[in-house]
Structure formats: structure tokens, C-alpha cells
N, C-alpha and C positions, 0 to 999 in steps of 0.2 A: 490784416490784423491791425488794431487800433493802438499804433504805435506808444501813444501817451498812456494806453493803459495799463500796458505791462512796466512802464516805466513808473508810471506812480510807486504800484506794489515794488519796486524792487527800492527804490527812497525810503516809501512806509517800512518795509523792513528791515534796510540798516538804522534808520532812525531807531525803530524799537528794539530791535536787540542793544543799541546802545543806551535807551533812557530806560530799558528794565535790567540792566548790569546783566544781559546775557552773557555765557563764557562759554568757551569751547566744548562741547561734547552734550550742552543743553540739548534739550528736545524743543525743537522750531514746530510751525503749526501746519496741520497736512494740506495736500491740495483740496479738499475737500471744505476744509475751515477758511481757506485763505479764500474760497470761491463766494459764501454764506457772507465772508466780513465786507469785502470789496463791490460784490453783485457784479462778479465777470464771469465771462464762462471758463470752464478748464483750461481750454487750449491757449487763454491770456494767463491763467497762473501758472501753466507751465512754461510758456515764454519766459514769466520772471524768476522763474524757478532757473531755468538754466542760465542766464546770465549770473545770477547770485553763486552758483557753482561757479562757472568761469573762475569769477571774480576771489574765487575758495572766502566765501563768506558761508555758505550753507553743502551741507553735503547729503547726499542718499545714501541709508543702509537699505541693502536689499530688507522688506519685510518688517523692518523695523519702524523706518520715518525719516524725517528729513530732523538733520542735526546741526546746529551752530561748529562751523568750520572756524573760523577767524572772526575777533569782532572788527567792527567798524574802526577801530582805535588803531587795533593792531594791523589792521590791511593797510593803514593808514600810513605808518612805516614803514610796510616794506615796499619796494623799489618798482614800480612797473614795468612790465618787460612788452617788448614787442620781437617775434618769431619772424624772421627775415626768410628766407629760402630762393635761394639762386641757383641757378645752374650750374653758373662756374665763379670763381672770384679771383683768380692766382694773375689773372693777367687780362690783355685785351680792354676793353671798356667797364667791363665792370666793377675792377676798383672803386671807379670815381663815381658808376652808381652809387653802390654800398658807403661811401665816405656822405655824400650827401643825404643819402639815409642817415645813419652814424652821428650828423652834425646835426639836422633837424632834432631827433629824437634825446640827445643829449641838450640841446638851449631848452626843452621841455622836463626835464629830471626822465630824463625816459632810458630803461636798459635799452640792448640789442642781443639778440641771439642769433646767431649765423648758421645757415647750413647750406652747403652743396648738394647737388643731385648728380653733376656733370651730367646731367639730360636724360637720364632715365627715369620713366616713371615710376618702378618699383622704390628707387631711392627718394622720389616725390612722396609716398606714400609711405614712407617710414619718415621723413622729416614730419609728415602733419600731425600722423598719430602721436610721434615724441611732444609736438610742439602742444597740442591736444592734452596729454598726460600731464605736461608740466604747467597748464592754465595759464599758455601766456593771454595778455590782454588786447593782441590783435595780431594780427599778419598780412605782411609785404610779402608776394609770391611772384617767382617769376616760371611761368608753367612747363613743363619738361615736355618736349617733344607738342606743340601745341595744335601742330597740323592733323595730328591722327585723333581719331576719337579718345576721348578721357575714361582710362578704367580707373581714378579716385573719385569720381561724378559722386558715391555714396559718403564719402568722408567729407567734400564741400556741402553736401544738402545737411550733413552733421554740425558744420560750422555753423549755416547758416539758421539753424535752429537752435544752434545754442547761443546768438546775438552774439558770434564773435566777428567784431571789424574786420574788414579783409578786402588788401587791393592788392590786384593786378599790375605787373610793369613789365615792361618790354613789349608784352602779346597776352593773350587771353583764350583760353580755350571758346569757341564760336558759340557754344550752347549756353556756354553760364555770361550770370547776368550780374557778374558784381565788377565795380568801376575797375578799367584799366588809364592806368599812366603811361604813354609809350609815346616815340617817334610816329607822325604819320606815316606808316610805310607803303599804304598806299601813291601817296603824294612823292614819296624816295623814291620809287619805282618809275613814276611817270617824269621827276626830273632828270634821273638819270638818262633816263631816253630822250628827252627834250633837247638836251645837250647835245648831246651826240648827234642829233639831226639837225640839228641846226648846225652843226659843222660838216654836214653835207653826207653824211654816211647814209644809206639807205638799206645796207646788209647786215643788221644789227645783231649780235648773238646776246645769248644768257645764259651765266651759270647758276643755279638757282638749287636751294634747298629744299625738299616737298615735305618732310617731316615737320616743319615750322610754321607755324604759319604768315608770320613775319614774311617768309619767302614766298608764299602765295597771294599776300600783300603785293609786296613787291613786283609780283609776274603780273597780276591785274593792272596797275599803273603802268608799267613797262609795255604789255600790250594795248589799251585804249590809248594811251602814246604814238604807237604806229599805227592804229586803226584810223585814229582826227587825222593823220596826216596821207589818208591814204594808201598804207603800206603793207603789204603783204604780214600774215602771221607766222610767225617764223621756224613752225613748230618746230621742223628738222635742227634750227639752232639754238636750239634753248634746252640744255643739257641740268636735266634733272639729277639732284643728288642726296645722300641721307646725311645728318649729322653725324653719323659715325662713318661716314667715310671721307672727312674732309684729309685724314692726315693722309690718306692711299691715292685722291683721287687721281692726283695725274700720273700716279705710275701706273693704276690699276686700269684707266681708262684713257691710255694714252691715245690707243689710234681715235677714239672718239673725239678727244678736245681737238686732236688734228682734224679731224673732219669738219669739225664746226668752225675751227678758224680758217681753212681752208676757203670758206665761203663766207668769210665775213672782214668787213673793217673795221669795227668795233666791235665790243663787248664789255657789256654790264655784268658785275659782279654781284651775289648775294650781300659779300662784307669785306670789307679790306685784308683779311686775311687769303681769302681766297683768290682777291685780285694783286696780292703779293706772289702768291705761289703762282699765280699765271703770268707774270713778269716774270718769272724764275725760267718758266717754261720756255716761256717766249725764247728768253735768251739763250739758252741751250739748244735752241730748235732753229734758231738765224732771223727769226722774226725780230722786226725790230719795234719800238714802242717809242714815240707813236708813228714813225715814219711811214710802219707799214699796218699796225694794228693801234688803235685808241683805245682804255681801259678804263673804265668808271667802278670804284669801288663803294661802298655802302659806312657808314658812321665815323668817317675822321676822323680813324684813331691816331693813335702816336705812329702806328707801323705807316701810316700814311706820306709822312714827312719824312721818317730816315730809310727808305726802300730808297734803290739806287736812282729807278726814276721815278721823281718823286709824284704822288699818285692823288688825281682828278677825283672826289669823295663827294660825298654827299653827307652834309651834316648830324649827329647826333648830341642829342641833349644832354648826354652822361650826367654829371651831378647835379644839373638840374631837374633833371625826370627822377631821383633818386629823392631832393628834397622837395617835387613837390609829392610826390608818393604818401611819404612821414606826412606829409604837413596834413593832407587830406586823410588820413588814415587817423592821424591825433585827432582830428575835427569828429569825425565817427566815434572815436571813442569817449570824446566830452561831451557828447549830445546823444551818445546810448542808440544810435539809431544808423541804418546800414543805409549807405548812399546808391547810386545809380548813377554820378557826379563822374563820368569817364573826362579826359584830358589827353588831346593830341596835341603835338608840338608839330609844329610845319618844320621841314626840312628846310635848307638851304644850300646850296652847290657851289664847293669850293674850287677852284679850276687851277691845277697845277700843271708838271710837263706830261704825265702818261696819256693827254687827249691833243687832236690836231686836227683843222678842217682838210677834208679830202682835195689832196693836191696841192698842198701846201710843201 
């Protein structure tokens, strides 16, 4: 569709409800007229038709017509919001996402609206439709569960027909096509293994998420990692796990992480949390870190630093992936037009005491 032309009519429109002292509940002109004045076809007046809703300049009564919502004047004071939705926000990294989102979107007069999912996608699909009802003027989403197929696929094809901005952070469902801001995690995935081979381990395990996709990132780099160097694929140690089982996993699967460490001297973590709780384990179990096992965890959080040994991480971009998000997202919505403008951040690997070369 020809971008510029639905963007005309939707200028030509606030222009003219303002220079013909349009007011709320007027009768606006049908698609049918707006097609005759412009010489576009429908499916261009209905592109600017829906952005002018977004925008609550114009609104549809079933059977009646399309009607002046807000003039141009008064849309003009109030406040634009942008619909955030995250997974999680209480802790972990994603504060300082959401702060750099937060700080972008406020140096621009711009609201924020926040909501949680904690990873389910049913709670994804009640944040969009709310965000949807309330006409914010774009959204920052971070996708729930992004490894398994997407049952809101009908609510984004909705977004994106109504020209509402819309980016991706952290991960991205694999089908949809609108930009993501995230860590390379495929690139995480092949330093952390990097590492660790280079300090001479060659029995390398993995704990890894599957319902993320972030974590199949991760497994990808992690194995073409031991593949360039030769190495066997380590299926039997690479111990798959769901988001909802991180608080149970090593109680619920204990003889399992023992098996896989039994056969290994290192281990890559999905994220630092989970390479905290495998420190825990370790030491309850007489393993010691790194004497006897090295630990690589995943985004350099805070829990990285004050864990007792303190923990070998692979960098993330936290508030900077948050403000370039806003930044690109604000960009989309000053220029009316949905981007394809994805952004990886390279990792980079912090080397503290939970890693050691073999035989040291």
C-alpha cells in the first residue's frame, strides 16, 4: 500500500475539520466520498480511516457513518500515551528496561502505560485488547512465551491495520514481522560457549528454556559454538525447561541436573537467575565452583555480582535496549509509517570467579 497516500488523507482531514470549525459528534464524509475526492482506492481510505480512530479524531457508528471524535485542537492537548507490556517488571532486569523506556518517552512530552503478563499469553491478550480500547498511540511489547506459536497472531494483524506503531524488545514471535530491539542472543549463546572452550572444557552442559525463544537463540549459538570447534552435540546435556518451571526446577528435577553435571565441567545458563540457583545447588551437592564445575550465566544482572561466587555473565543492554525501543517507536509514530528497522545489540562477556580453565 502506498504509504504517502493514506497519509495525505489523514493531514487532509485534521486540516479540514479544523479550518471548517468541525466539533465533536459532526457527521465526517463516508468512505465512499473520501474515495471520489482523493481518487484512491477503498482499501487507502480505510488505512486513513483507521489511524484517525486510533488517533480518537474520527469514530464509526455501526450504520450510521463516521463521526468527528476530537478536533484537531483538542487532540492537541491531551497527552500521548504509549502502551508498554512486559512480562515481568518487579525485579531482574527489567526495571531498567522500563526506566529507559520511561526516560525516552517522557524528554518527548510522551505518557507511559505499563502492564504485566508474567508470561502468559492469555494475560498478553487482555493487555492488547485494553491498550487497543484505550487508543494508545503505539506499543512497546515484550512477547509472552515467544518460542511456541502465537494464539494473538489476529490482534497484531489488527494493530497493524489500524497503523498502530509497534515494537518488539527482548524477542519476537518468529512469524511476525515488525521490528525487534533485543540482545543478540544468538551471539550470547555462542560466547558463552566460546569462553568456556577456550578454558579448555570440552564436556560443556545447558540449561536452557524452550518456551522462549530467546533460549533457542541461545541453544543455536551455544551449539554452532561446539560444532566450529569440532565438538560433539551434547544433546543428552542440555537440559530443556519451561518458564514456569524455573522456581521448582532443581527440586522437581534433581536427579536430572545431577546427571547432566555428572558428565560435565562446565555449564551455560539460559540467565543469571538460573545460574544463581545452580550455584545453590552445586553447593549443597559438594560441587564446587569453579574448581570442579565453571558456570556462565546470561544478562549481567545485579544477582550476578552479589551471588557468593560471584558469576562469569554475558552482557545485556538493559536500559539501553529500553531507550532505543521509545526512540525507534517515537520515530514511527512522527512519520505515520511502520518500520521493518530491527536493532541487535552484540553481547559482550564479563569474566568473573564462577569460570576456570581445566586444571587450573
Amino acid at each position: 500500500m502506498n504509504n504517502y497516500k493514506y497519509r495525505a488523507i489523514v493531514d487532509w482531514a485534521k486540516r479540514y475539520i479544523e479550518e471548517n470549525d468541525l466539533t465533536a459528534g459532526e457527521k465526517f464524509y463516508s468512505e465512499t466520498e473520501l474515495c471520489e475526492i482523493h481518487h484512491v482506492s477503498r482499501q487507502t481510505v480505510r488505512q486513513a480511516l483507521a489511524v484517525l480512530e486510533r488517533q480518537n479524531i474520527l469514530t464509526k457508528k455501526h450504520g450510521s457513518g463516521t463521526f468527528v471524535q476530537t478536533t484537531r485542537h483538542e487532540k492537541a492537548n491531551a497527552i500521548p500515551t504509549v502502551g508498554v507490556i512486559a512480562t515481568y517488571f518487579s525485579d531482574y532486569i527489567f526495571p531498567s528496561i522500563v526506566t529507559g523506556i520511561e526516560r525516552e518517552l517522557a524528554k518527548n512530552n510522551m505518557a507511559m502505560q505499563l502492564t504485566t503478563t508474567h508470561n502468559h499469553v492469555a494475560e498478553e491478550t487482555r493487555a492488547l485488547q485494553a491498550m487497543l480500547a484505550q487508543g494508545v498511540d503505539g506499543l512497546i511489547v515484550e512477547p509472552s512465551k515467544s518460542g511456541l506459536p502465537n494464539p494473538n497472531t489476529a490482534l497484531y494483524d489488527e494493530i497493524r491495520a489500524r497503523g498502530i506503531p509497534l515494537i518488539f524488545f527482548n524477542a519476537k514471535y518468529p512469524q511476525s514481522d515488525f521490528p525487534l530491539i533485543a540482545m543478540d542472543d544468538k551471539e550470547a549463546g555462542r560466547c558463552a560457549a566460546e569462553h568456556l572452550i577456550s578454558l579448555g572444557h570440552t564436556s560443556v552442559s545447558a540449561l536452557l528454556v524452550f518456551d522462549d525463544y530467546q533460549g533457542q537463540l541461545r541453544y543455536k549459538g551455544f551449539v554452532e559454538c561446539l560444532m566450529a570447534h569440532g565438538l560433539p552435540i551434547p544433546e543428552e546435556r542440555v537440559l530443556w525447561f519451561s518458564t514456569g518451571e524455573w522456581d521448582e526446577l532443581f527440586a522437581v528435577s534433581k536427579e536430572r541436573v545431577t546427571a547432566m553435571l555428572s558428565a560435565s565441567t562446565a555449564v551455560m545458563c539460559y540467565n543469571d537467575k538460573i545460574a544463581v540457583e545452580l550455584l545453590d545447588f552445586c553447593k549443597k551437592a559438594g560441587i564446587r565452583v569453579p574448581e570442579d564445575m565453571s558456570v556462565v550465566g546470561i544478562d549481567d544482572s545485579s544477582l550476578a555480582e552479589r551471588c557468593e561466587v560471584p558469576l562469569t555473565s554475558v552482557s545485556h543492554p538493559k536500559q539501553k535496549l529500553g531507550e532505543k525501543s521509545a526512540a525507534l517507536l517515537l520515530e514511527m509514530i512522527k512519520t505515520g509509517a511502520q518500520s521493518d528497522q530491527s536493532y541487535l545489540y552484540k553481547p559482550r562477556l564479563i569474566v568473573r570467579a564462577s569460570t576456570r580453565a581445566v586444571g587450573e
